[in-house]
VMD Tcl script that builds the backbone (N, CA, C; Angstrom):
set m [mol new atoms 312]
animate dup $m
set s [atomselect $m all]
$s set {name element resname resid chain x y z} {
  {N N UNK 1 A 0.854 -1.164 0.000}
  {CA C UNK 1 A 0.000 0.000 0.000}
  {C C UNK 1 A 0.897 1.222 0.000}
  {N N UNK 2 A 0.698 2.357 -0.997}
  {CA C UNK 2 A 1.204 3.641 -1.196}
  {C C UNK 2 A 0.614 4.633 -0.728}
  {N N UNK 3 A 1.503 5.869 -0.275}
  {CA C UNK 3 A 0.621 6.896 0.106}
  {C C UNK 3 A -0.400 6.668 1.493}
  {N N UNK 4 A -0.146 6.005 1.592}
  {CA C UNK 4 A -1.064 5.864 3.124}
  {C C UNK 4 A -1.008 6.861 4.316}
  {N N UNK 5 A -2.380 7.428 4.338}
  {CA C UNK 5 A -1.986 8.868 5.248}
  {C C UNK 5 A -2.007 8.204 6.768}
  {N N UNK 6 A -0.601 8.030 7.382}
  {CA C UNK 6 A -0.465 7.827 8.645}
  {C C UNK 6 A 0.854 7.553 8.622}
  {N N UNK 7 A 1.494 8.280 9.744}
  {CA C UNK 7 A 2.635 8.020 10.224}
  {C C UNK 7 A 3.378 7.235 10.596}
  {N N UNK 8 A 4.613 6.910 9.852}
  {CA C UNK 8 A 5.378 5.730 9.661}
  {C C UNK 8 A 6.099 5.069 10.872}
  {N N UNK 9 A 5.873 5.890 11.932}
  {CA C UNK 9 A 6.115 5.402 13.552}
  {C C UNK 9 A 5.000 4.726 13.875}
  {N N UNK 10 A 3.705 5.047 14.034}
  {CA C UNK 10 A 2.726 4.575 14.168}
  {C C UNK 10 A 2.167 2.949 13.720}
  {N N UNK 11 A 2.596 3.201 12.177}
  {CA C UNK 11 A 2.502 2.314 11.526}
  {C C UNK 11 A 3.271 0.633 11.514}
  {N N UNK 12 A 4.317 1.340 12.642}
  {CA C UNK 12 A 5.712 0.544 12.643}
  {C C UNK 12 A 5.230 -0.316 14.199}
  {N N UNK 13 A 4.412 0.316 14.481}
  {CA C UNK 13 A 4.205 -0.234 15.715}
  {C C UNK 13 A 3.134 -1.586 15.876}
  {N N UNK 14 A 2.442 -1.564 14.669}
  {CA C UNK 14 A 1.665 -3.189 14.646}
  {C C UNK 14 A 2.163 -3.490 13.828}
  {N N UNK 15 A 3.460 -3.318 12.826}
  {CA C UNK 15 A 4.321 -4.191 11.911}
  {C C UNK 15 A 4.873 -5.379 12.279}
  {N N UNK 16 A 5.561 -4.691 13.884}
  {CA C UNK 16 A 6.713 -5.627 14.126}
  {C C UNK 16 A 5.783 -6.231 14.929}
  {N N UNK 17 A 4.679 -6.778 15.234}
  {CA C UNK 17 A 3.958 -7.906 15.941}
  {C C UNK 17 A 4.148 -9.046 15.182}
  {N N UNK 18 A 3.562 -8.694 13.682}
  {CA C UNK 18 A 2.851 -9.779 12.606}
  {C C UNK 18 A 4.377 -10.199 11.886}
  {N N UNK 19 A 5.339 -9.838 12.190}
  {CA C UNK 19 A 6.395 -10.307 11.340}
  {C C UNK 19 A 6.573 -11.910 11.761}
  {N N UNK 20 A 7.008 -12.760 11.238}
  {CA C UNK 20 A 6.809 -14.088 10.953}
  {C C UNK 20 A 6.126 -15.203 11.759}
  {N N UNK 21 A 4.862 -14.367 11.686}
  {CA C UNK 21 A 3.660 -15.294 12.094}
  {C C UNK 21 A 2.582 -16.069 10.355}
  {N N UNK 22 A 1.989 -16.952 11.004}
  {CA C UNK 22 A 1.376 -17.666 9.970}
  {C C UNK 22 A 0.226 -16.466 9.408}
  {N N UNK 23 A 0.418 -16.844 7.876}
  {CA C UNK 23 A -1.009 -15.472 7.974}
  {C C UNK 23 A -2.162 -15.311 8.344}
  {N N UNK 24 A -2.751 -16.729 8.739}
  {CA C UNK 24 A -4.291 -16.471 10.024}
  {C C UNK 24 A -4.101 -15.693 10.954}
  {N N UNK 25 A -2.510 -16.058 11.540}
  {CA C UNK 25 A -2.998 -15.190 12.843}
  {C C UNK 25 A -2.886 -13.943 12.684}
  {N N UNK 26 A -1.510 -13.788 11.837}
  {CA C UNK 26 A -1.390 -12.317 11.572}
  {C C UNK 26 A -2.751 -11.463 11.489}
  {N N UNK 27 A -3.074 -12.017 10.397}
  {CA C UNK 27 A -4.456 -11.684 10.194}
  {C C UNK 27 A -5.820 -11.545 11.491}
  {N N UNK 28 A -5.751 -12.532 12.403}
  {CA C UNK 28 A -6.293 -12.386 13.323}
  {C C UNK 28 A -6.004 -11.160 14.386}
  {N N UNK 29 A -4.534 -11.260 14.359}
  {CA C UNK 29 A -4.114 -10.229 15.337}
  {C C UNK 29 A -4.406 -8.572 14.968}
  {N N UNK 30 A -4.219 -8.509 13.557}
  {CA C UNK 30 A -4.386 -6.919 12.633}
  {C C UNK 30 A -6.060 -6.859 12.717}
  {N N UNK 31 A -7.016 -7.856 12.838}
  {CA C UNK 31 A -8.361 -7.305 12.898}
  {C C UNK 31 A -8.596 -7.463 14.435}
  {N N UNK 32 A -8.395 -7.859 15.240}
  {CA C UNK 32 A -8.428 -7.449 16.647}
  {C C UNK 32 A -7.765 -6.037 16.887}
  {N N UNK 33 A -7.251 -5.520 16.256}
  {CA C UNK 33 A -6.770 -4.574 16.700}
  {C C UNK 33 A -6.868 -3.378 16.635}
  {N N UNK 34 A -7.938 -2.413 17.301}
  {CA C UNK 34 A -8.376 -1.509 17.108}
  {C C UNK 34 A -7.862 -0.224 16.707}
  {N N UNK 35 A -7.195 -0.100 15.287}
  {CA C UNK 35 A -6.471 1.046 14.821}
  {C C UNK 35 A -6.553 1.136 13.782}
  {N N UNK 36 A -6.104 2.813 13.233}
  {CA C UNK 36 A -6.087 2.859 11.528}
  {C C UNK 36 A -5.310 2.091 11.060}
  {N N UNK 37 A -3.839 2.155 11.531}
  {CA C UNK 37 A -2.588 1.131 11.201}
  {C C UNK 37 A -3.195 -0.476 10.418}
  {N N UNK 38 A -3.414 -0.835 11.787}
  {CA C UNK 38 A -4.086 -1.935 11.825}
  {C C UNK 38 A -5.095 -2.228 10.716}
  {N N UNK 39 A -5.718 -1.597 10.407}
  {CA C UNK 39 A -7.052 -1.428 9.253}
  {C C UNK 39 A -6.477 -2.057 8.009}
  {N N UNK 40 A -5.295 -0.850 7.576}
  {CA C UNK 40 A -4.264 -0.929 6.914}
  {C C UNK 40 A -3.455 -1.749 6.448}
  {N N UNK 41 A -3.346 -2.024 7.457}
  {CA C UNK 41 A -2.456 -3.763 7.111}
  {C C UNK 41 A -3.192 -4.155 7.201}
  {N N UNK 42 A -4.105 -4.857 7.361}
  {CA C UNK 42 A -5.465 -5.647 7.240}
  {C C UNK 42 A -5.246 -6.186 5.576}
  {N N UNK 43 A -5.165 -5.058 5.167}
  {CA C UNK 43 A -5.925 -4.763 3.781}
  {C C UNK 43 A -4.631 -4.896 2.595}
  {N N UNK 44 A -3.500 -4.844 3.775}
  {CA C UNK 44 A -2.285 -5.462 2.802}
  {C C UNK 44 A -1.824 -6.738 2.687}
  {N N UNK 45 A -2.236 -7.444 3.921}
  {CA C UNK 45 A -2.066 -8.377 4.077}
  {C C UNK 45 A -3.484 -9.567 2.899}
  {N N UNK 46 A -4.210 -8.990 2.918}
  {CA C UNK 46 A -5.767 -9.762 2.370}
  {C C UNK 46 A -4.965 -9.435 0.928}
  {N N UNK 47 A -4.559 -8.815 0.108}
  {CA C UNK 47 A -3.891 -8.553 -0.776}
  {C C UNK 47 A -2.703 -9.752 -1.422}
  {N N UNK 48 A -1.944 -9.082 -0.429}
  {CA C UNK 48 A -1.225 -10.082 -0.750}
  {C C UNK 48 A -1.101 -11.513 -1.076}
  {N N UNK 49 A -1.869 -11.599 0.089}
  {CA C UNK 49 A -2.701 -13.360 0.132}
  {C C UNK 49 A -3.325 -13.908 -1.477}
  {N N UNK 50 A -3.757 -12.999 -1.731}
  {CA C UNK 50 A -4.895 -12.872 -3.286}
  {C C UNK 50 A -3.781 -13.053 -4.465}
  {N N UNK 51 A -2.540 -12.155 -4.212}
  {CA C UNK 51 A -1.547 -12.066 -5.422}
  {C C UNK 51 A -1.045 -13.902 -5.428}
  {N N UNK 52 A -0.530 -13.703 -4.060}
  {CA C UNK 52 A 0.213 -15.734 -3.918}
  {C C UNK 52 A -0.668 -16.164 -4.688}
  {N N UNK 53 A -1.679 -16.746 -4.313}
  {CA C UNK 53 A -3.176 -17.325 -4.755}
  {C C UNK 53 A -2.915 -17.175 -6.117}
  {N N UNK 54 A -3.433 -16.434 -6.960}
  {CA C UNK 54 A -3.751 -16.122 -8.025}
  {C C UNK 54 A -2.349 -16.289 -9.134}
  {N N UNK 55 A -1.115 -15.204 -8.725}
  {CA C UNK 55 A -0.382 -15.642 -9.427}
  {C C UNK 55 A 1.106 -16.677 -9.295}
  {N N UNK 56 A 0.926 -17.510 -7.694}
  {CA C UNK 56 A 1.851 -18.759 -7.664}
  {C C UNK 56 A 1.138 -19.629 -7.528}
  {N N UNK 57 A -0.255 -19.791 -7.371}
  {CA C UNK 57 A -1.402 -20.915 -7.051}
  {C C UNK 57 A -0.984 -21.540 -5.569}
  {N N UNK 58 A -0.789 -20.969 -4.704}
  {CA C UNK 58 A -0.737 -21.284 -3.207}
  {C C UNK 58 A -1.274 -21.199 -2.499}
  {N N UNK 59 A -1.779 -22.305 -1.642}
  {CA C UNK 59 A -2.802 -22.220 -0.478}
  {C C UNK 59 A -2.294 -21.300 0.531}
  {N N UNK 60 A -3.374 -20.362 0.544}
  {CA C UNK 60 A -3.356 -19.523 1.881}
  {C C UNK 60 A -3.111 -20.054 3.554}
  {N N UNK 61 A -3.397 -21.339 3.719}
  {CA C UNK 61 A -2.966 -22.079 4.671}
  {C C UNK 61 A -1.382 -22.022 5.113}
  {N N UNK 62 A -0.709 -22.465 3.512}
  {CA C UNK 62 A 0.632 -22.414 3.290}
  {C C UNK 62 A 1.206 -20.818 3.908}
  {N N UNK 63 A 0.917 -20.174 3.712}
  {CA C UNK 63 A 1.334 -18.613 4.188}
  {C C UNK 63 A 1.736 -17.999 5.310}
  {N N UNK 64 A 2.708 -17.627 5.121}
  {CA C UNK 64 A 3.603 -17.234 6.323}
  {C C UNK 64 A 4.024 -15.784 6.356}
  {N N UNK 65 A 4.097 -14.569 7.115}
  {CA C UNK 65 A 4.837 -13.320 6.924}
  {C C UNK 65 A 6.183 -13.174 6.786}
  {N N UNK 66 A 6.428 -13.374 5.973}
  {CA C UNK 66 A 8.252 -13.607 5.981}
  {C C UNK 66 A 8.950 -12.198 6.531}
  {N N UNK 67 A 8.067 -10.720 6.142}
  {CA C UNK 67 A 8.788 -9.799 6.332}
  {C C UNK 67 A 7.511 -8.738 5.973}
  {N N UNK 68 A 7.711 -7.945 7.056}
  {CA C UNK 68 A 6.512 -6.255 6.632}
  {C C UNK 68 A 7.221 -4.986 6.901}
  {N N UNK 69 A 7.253 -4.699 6.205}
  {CA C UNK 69 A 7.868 -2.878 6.115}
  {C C UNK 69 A 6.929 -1.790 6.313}
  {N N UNK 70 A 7.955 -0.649 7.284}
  {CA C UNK 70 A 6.638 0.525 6.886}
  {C C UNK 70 A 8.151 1.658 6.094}
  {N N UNK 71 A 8.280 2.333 4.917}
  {CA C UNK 71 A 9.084 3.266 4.306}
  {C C UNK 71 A 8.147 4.272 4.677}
  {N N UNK 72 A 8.837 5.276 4.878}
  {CA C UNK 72 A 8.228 6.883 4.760}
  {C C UNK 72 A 7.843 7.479 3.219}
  {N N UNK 73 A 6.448 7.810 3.396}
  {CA C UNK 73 A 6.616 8.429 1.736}
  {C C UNK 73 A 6.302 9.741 1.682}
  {N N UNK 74 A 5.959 10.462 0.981}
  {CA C UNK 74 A 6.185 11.795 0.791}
  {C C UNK 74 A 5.844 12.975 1.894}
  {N N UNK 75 A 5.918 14.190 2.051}
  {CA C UNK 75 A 5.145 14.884 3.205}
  {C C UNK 75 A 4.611 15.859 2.631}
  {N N UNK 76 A 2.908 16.079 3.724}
  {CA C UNK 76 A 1.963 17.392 2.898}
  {C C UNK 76 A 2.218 18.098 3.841}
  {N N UNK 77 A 2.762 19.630 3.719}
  {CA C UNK 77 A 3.504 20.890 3.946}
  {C C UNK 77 A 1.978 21.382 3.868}
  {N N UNK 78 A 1.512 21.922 5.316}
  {CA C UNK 78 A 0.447 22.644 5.451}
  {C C UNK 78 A 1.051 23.711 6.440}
  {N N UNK 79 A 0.169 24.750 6.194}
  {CA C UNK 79 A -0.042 25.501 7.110}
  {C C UNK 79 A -0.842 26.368 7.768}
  {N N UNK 80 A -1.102 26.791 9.317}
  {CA C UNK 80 A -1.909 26.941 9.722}
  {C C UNK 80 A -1.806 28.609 10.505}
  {N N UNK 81 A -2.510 29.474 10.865}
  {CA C UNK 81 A -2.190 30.558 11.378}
  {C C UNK 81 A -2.427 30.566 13.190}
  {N N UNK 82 A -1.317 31.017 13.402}
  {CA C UNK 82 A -0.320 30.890 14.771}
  {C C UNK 82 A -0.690 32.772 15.153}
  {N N UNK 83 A 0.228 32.775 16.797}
  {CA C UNK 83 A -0.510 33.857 17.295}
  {C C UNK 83 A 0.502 35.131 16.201}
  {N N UNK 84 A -0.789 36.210 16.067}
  {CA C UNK 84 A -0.138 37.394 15.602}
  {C C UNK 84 A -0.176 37.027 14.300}
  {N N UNK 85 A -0.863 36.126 13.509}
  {CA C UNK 85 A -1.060 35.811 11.841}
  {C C UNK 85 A -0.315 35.220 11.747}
  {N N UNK 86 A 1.329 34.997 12.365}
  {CA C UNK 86 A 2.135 33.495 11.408}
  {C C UNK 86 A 1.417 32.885 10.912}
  {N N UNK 87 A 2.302 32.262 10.520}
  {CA C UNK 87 A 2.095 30.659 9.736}
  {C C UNK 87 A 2.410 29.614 10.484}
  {N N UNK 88 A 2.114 29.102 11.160}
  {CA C UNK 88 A 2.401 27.874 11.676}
  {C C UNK 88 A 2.632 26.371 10.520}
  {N N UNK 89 A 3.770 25.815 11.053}
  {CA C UNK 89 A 3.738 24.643 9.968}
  {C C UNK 89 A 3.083 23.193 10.283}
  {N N UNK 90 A 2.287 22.408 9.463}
  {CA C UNK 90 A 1.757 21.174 10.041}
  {C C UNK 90 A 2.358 20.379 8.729}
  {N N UNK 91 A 3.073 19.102 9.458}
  {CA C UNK 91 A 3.533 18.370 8.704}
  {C C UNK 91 A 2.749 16.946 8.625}
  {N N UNK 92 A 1.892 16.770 7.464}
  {CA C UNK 92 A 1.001 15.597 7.791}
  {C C UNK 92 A 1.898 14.316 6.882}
  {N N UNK 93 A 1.864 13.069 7.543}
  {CA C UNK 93 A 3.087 12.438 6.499}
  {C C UNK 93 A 2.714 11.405 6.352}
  {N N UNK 94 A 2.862 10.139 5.362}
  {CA C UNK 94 A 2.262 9.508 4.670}
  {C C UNK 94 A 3.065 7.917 4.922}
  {N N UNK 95 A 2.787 7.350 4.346}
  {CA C UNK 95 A 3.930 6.044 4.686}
  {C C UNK 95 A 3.663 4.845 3.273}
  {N N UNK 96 A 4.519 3.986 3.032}
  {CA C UNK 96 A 4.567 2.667 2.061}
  {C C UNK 96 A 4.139 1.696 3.205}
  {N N UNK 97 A 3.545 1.369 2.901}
  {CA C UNK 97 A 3.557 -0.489 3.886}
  {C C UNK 97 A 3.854 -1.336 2.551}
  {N N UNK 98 A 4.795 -2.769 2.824}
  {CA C UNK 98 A 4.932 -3.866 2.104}
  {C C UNK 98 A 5.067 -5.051 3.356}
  {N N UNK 99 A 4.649 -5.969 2.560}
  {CA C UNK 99 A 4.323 -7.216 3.211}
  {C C UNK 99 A 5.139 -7.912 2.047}
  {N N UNK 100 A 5.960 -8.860 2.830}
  {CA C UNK 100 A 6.222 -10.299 2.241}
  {C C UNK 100 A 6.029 -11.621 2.739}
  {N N UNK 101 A 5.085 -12.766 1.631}
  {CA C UNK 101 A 4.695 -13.793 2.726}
  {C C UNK 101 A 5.525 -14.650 1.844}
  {N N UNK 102 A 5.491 -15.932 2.659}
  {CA C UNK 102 A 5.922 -16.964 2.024}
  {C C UNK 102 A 5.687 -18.376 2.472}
  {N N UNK 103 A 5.845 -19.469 1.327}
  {CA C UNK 103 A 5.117 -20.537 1.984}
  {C C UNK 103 A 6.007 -21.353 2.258}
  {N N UNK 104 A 6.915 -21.311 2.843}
  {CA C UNK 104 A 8.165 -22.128 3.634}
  {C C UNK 104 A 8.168 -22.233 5.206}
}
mol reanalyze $m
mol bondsrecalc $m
mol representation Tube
mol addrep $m
């Protein structure tokens, strides 16, 4: 997933749970878990699962998290007015998630 508006600390923080767990649980653990993050990977993980499937023909059973990343991706440069008219700066920032599973 690209562009994902949420912060790559944040994001990093239900990554390193699901790293080389089977993908049920992973999966179990990312929808128990009450967060955007979480949502997120949800939805990378159900993905991924679909690509194995479809283009190595592998049972989802077989599936394992071999490895999940969160990269930083670009930042939206806002700004907001501070005392006396400044500009105040708000840095809203975005993140990559990748997932790698595997059936070993």
């Amino acid at each position: 997933m690209r562009y994902a508006r949420l912060s790559p600390s944040k994001a990093r923080d239900i990554i390193r749970h699901v790293k080389g767990l089977p993908l049920r649980d992973a999966l179990a653990l990312v929808e128990a878990t009450p967060n955007k993050a979480a949502d997120l990977l949800a939805r990378t993980l159900r993905s991924a699962a679909a690509n194995a499937r479809k283009n190595f023909e592998v049972e989802e059973k077989d599936l394992k998290v071999a490895d999940a990343f969160v990269d930083e991706g670009p930042r939206l440069k806002r700004w907001r007015a501070r005392a006396r008219g400044m500009p105040g700066r708000r840095v809203k920032r975005t993140s990559h998630l990748g997932v790698v599973l595997s059936d070993a």
